[in-house]
C-alpha positions as CSV (number, residue, x, y, z in Angstrom):
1,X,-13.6,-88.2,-21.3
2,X,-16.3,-88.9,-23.9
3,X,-16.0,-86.8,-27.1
4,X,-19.5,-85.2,-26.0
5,X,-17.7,-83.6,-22.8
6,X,-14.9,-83.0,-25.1
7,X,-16.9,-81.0,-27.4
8,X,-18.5,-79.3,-24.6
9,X,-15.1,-78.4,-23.5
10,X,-13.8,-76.9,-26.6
11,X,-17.0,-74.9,-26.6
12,X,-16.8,-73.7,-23.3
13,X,-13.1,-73.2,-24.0
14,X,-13.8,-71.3,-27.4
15,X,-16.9,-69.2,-25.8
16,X,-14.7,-68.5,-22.9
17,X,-11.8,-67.7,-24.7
18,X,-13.7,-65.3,-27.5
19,X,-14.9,-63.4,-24.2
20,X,-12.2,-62.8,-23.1
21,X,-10.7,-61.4,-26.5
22,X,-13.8,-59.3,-26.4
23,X,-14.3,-58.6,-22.6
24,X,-10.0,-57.3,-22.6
25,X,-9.5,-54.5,-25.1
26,X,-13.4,-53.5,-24.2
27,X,-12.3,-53.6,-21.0
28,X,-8.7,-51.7,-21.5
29,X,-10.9,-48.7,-23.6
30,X,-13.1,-48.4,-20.9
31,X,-10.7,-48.4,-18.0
32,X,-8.6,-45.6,-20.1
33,X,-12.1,-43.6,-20.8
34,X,-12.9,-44.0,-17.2
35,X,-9.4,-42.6,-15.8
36,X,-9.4,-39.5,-18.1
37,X,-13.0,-38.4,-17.7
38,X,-12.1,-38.7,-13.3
39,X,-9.3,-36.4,-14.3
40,X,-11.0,-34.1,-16.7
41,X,-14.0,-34.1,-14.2
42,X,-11.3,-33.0,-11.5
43,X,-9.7,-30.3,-13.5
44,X,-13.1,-28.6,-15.0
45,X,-14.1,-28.7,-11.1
46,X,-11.5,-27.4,-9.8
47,X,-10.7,-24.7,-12.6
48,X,-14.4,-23.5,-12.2
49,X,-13.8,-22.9,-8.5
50,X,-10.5,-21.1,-9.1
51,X,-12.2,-18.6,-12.5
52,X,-15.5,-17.8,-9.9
53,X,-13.0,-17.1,-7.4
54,X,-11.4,-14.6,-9.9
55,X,-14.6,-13.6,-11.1
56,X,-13.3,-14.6,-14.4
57,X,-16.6,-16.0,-15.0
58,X,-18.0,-11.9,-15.4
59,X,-15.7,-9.6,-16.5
60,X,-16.7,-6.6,-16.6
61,X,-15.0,-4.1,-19.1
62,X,-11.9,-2.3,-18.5
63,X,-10.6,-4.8,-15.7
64,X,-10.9,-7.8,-17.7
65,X,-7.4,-8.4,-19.0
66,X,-6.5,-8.0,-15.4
67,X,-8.9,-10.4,-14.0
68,X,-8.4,-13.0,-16.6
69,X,-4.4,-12.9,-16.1
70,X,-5.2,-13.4,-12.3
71,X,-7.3,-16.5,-13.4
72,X,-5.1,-17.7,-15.6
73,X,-2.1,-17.6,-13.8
74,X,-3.6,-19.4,-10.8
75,X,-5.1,-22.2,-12.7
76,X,-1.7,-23.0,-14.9
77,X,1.1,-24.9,-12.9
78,X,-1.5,-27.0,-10.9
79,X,-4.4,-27.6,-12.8
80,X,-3.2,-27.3,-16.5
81,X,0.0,-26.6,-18.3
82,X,-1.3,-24.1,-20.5
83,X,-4.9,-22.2,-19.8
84,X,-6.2,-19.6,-22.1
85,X,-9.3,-17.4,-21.3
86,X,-11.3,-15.6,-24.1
87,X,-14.3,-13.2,-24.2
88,X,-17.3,-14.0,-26.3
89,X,-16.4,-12.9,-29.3
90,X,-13.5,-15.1,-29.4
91,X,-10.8,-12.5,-28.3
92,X,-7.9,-13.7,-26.4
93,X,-7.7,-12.0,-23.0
94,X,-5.1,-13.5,-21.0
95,X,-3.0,-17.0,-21.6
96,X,-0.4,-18.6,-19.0
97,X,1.9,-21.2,-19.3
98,X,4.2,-24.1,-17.7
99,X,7.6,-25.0,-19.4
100,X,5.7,-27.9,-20.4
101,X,3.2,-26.2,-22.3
102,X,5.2,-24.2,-23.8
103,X,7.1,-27.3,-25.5
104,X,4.0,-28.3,-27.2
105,X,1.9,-25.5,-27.7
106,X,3.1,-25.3,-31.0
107,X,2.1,-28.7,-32.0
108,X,-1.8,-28.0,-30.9
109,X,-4.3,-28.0,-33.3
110,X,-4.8,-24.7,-34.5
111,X,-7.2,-22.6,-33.0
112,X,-11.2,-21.9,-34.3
113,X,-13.6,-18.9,-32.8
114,X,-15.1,-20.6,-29.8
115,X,-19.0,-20.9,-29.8
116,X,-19.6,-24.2,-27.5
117,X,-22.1,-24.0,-25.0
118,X,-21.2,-27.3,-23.0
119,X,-18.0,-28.1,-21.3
120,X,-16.1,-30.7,-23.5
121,X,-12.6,-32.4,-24.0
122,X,-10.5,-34.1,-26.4
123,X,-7.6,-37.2,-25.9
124,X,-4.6,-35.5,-28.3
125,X,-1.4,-37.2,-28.9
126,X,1.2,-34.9,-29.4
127,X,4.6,-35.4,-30.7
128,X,4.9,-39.1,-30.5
129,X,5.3,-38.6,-27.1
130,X,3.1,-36.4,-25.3
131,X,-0.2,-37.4,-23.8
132,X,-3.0,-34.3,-23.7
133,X,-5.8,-33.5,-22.7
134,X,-7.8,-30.3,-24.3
135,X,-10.9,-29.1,-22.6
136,X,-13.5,-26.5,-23.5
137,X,-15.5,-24.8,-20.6
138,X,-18.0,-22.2,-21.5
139,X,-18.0,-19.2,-19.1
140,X,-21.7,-18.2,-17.8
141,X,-22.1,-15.1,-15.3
142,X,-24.8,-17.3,-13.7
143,X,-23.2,-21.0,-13.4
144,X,-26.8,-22.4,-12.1
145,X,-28.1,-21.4,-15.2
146,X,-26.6,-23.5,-18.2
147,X,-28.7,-21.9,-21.0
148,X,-28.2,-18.5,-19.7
149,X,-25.4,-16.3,-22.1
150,X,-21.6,-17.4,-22.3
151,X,-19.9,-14.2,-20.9
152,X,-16.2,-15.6,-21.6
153,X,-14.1,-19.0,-22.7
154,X,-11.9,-21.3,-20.9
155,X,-9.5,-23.5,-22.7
156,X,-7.4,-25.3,-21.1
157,X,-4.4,-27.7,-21.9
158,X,-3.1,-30.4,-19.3
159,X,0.0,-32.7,-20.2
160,X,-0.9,-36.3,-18.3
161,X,2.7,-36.9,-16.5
162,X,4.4,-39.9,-17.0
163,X,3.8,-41.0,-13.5
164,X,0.0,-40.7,-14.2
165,X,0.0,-42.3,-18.1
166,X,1.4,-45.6,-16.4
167,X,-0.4,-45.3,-13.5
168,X,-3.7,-45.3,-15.6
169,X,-2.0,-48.0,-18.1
170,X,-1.1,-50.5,-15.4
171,X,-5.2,-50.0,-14.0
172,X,-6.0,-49.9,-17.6
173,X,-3.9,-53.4,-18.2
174,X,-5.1,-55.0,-15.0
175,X,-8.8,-54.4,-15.8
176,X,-8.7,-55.8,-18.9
177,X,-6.5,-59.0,-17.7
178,X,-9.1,-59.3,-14.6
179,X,-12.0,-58.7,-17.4
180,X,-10.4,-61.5,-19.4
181,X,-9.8,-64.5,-16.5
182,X,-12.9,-63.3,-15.1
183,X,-14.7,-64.3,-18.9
184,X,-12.6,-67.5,-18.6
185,X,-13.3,-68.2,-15.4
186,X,-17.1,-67.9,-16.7
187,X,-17.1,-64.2,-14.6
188,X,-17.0,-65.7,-10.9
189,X,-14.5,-63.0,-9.8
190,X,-15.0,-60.3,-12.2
191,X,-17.2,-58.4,-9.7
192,X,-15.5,-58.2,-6.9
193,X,-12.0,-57.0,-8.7
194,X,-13.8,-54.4,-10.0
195,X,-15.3,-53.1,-7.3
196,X,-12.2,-53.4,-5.6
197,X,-10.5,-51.2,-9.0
198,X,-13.6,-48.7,-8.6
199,X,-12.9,-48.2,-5.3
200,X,-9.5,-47.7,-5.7
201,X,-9.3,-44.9,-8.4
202,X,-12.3,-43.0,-6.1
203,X,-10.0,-43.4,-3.4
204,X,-7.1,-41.4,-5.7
205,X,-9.3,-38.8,-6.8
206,X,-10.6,-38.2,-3.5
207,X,-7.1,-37.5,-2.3
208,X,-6.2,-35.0,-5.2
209,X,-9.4,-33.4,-4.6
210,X,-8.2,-33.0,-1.1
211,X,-5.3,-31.6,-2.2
212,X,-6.4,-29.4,-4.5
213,X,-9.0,-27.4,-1.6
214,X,-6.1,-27.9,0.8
215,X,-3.5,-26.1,-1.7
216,X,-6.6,-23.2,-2.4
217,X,-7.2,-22.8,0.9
218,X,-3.7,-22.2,1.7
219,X,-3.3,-20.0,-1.1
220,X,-6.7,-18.0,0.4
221,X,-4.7,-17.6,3.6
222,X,-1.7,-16.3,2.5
223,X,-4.0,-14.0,0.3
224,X,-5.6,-12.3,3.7
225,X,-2.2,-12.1,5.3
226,X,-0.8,-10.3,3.0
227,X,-3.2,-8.3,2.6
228,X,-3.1,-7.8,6.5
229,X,0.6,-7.1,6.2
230,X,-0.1,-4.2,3.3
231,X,-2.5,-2.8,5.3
232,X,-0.5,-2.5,8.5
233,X,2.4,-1.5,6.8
234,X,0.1,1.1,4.8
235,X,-1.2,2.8,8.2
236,X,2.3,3.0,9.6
237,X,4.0,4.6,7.0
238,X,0.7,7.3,7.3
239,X,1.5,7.8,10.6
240,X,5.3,8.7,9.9
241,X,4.2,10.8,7.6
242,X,2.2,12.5,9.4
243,X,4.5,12.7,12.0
244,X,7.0,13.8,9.5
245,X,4.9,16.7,8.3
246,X,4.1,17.7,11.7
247,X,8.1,17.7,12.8
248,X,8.5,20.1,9.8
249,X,5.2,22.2,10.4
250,X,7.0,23.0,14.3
251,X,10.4,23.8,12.7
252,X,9.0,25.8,9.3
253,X,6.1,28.1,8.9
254,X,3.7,26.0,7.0
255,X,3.6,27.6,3.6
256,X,7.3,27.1,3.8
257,X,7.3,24.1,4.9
258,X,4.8,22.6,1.9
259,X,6.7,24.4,-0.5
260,X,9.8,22.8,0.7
261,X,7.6,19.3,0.5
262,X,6.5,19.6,-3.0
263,X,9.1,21.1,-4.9
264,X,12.0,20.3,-2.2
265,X,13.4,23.9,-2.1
266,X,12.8,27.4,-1.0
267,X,12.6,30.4,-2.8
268,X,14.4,33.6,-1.0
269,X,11.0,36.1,-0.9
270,X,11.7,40.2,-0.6
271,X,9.2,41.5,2.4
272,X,8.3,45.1,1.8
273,X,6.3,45.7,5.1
274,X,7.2,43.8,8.1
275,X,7.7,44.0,12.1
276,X,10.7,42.1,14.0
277,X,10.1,41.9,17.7
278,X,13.0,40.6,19.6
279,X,13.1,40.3,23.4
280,X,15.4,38.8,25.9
281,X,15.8,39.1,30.1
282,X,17.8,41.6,31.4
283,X,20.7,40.2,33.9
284,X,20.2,36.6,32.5
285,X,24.5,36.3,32.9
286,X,23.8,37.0,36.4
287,X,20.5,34.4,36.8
288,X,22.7,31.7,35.1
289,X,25.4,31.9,37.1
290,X,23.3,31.1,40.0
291,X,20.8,28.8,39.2
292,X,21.4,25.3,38.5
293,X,21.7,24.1,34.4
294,X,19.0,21.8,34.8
295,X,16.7,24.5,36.5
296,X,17.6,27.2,34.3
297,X,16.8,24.9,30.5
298,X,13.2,24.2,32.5
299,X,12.5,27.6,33.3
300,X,13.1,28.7,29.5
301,X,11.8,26.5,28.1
302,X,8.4,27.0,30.5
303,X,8.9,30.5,29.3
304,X,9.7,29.9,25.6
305,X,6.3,27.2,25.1
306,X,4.1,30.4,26.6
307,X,5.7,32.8,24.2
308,X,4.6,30.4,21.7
309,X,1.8,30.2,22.1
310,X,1.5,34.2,22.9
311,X,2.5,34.5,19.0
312,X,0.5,31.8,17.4
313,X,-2.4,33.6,19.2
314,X,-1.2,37.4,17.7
315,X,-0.7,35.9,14.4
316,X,3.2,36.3,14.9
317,X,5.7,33.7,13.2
318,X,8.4,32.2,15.5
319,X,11.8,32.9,14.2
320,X,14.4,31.6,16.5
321,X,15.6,31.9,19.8
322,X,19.1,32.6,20.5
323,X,20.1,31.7,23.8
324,X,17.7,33.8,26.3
325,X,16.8,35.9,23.5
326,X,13.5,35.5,21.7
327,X,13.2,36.8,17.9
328,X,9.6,36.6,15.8
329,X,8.3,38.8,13.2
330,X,4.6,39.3,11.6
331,X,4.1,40.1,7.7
332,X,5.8,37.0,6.7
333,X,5.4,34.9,4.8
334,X,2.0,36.1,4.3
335,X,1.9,39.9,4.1
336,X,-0.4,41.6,6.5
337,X,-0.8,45.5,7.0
338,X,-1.8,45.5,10.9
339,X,2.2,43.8,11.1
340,X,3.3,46.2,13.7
341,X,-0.3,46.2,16.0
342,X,0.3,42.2,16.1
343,X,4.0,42.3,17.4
344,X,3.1,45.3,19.8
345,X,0.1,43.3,21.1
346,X,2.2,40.1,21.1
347,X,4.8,42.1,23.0
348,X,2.5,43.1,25.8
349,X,1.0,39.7,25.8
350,X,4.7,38.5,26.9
351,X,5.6,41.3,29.4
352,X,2.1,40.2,31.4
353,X,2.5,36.6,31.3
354,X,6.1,37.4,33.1
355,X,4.6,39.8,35.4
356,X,2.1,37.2,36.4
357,X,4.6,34.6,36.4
358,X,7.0,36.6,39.0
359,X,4.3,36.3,41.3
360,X,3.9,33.0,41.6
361,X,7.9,31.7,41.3
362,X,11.0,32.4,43.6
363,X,12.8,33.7,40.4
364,X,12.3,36.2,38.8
365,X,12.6,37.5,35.3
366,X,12.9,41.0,33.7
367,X,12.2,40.9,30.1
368,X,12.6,44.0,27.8
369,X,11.4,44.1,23.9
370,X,12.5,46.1,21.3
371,X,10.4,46.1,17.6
372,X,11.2,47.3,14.1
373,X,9.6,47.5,10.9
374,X,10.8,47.6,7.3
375,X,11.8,45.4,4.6
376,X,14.0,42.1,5.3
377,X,14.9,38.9,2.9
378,X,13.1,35.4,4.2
379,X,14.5,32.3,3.4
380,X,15.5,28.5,4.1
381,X,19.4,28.1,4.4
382,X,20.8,24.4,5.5
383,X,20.4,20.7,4.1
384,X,21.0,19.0,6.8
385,X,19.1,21.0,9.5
386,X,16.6,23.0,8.1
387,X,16.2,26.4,9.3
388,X,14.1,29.8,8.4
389,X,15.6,32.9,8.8
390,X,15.4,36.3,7.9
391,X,18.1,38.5,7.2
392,X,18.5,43.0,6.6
393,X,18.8,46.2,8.6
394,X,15.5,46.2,9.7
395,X,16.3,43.1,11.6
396,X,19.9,44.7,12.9
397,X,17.7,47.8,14.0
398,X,15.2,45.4,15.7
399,X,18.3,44.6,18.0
400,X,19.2,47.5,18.6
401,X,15.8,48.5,19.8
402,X,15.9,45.4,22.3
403,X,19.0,46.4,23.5
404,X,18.8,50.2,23.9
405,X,15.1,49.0,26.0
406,X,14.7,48.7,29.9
407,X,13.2,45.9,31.7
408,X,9.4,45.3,31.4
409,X,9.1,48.0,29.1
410,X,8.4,47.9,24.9
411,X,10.9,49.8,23.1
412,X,10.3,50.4,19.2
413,X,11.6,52.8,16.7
414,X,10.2,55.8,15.1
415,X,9.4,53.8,11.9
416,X,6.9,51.4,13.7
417,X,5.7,54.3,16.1
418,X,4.0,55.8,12.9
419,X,2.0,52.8,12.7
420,X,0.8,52.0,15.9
421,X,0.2,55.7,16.7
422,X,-3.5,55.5,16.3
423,X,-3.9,51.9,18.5
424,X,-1.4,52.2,21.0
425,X,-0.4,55.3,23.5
426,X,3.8,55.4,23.6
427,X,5.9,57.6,25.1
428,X,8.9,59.6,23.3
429,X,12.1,58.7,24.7
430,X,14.2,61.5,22.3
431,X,17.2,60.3,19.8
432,X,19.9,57.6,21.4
433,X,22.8,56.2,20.4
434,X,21.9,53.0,18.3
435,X,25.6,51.1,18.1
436,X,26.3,50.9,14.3
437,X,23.8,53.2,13.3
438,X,23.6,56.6,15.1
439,X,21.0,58.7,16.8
440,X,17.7,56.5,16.4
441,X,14.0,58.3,17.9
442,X,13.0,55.8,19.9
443,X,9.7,55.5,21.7
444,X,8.1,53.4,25.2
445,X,4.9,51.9,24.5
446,X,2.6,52.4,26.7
447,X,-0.1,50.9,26.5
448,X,-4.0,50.2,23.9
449,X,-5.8,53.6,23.2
């Protein structure tokens, strides 16, 4: 070789060889600048999507706290390891963080007022050991308008994982080793290895991308089915209360039974002025005896649901009924003065709806009523089984009146004759033995004036 191609040589060597110690660490910085602005780019994408979705982006007054700690929450652990949100006067309004961000949060820089208007970052290195990234994202109610007014901040912290920090070092390395044989190779390969690099790295960030919509999507899903759940579960615990309330309505009158809902006791209540009625059928030992059960609880009960409905209609409050014997009152628990005209006309109500009801069955019933009027106690007694009941002489008089009656006929005492007198025509029946309380004036109703 002549020196003339040996000095060509050494100067395509040299030339060759100076390009590469240029082309490599140029090469290496902008393989590294490259890698972090794909993930910064990611994470301000992504984060942006997750703080609209949160409508962290607008906060309106007294729900911002809550809104941003929603935001935050969400973004931290996927996105970043730490994510702050602030409003725009630089007020702190919600901050979350990962156990990583927590282990370097105090070596940060310390924090200034925020008043960027761009979204930025910064490469920090933290500890000797940890690689960061800090980014800045100002918060716009309108994000199509990027010189409209900055309604909140987002700062966010995001520790580059090991995994990552080589992965970008080894692309970092082998860029600038391809940069440097392509220079001494006088570039005829550098192209292609790059494009091949390029489309590598889009080919990663495509993937997290997907994974990132895939894992908010998801999250979206289980967001609507539990709010499906709530709202199913809502509704059906409405309808057992409802149904509870109504259970309680059918066993208590209903100003007992919300008093007993609200404050979970009853008080015992003194009635000055108020009417028992108490009927039962006359023979019923006899019936029983020859009637099947099954027939006999069907025909009560038919009887029962129409005397129900006979008082609710009279304003009359069910008490109880006691085998075939039917007890209900008027003037309680709300006091009424027309207490004894109500049970009377309840009480002739009955003795029809029998009468009609003989004719039209092969049994039949004989019902006699006896009413009473005067004070008595009203109360709730059990735990366990509710049950209202009212309690005095009045009611042991009422008794006596059914008993001392006659089948299909009203008997009531002298007490309650003095106030039906003027509505209803009755007949004087004289004084009779009342058992356990003497010579009673008792009286036949006879019928509406």
């Amino acid at each position: 070789m002549s020196s003339f191609h040996k000095r060509i040589a050494l100067r395509i060597a040299a030339s060759s060889l100076l390009l590469a110690c240029i082309a490599t660490p140029v090469a290496w910085l902008v393989a590294r600048e490259a890698a972090e602005q794909s993930i910064v780019s990611l994470a301000m994408e992504e984060s942006s999507g997750l703080l609209q979705f949160f409508h962290a982006n607008d906060l309106p007054g007294a729900v911002a706290p809550s809104q941003a700690e929603d935001a935050a929450k969400a973004i931290a652990g996927g996105l970043f390891d730490i994510a702050e949100i602030y409003d725009p006067s630089g007020k702190k309004l919600a901050e979350a963080l990962t156990a990583e961000g927590k282990a370097i949060e105090v070596h940060l820089p310390p924090h200034v007022a925020p008043n960027y208007r761009e979204p930025s970052y910064q490469t920090l290195k933290i500890a000797g050991q940890y690689w960061v990234l800090r980014v800045f994202i100002p918060l716009r109610p309108d994000e199509q308008r990027l010189s409209g007014p900055v309604s909140a901040y987002f700062e966010g912290v995001r520790v580059v994982p090991d995994w990552q920090r080589d992965q970008i070092y080894r692309s970092s390395l082998m860029v600038a080793l391809m940069a440097g044989l392509a220079s001494l190779l006088c570039g005829a390969v550098l192209y292609p290895v790059l494009l091949r690099l390029y489309a590598e790295n889009e080919q990663t960030s495509q993937q997290l991308l997907a994974s990132q919509e895939a894992l908010i999507e998801t999250l979206q899903q289980s967001e609507q089915e539990l709010e499906r759940k709530v709202s199913q579960r809502t509704e059906e615990l409405q309808q057992a209360q409802a149904r509870t309330v109504e259970l309680l309505h059918n066993i208590l009158p209903i100003d007992i039974a919300n008093e007993l809902s609200e404050t979970g006791v009853v008080r015992s209540v003194r009635h000055d002025a108020v009417s028992i009625l108490f009927a039962d059928f006359s023979q019923f030992t006899q019936a029983v005896a020859t009637m099947p059960a099954d027939r006999m609880v069907a025909e009560l009960n038919e009887i029962f649901v129409a005397f129900d409905r006979i008082a609710d209609d009279c304003g009359v409050e069910k008490i109880k009924t006691i085998g075939d014997a039917y007890m209900a009152a008027a003037g309680l628990p709300k006091a009424c003065s027309d207490h004894a005209q109500r049970c009377v006309r309840a009480a002739l109500e009955m003795l029809e709806f029998i009468d009609q009801r003989n004719q039209l069955t092969a049994f039949k019933w004989a019902l006699r009523v006896g009413i009473h009027s005067g004070p008595v106690v009203a109360g709730v007694v059990g735990k366990r089984k509710y049950a209202f009941d009212i309690w005095g002489d009045t009611v042991n008089i009422a008794a006596r009146m059914e008993g001392a009656s006659d089948a299909g006929r009203i008997n009531v005492s002298a007490y309650t004759f003095d106030l039906i007198q003027k509505e209803f025509a009755c007949t004087y029946r004289g004084k009779l033995d009342a058992k356990g309380k003497g010579m009673l004036d008792m009286y036949y109703v006879v019928g509406s004036r």
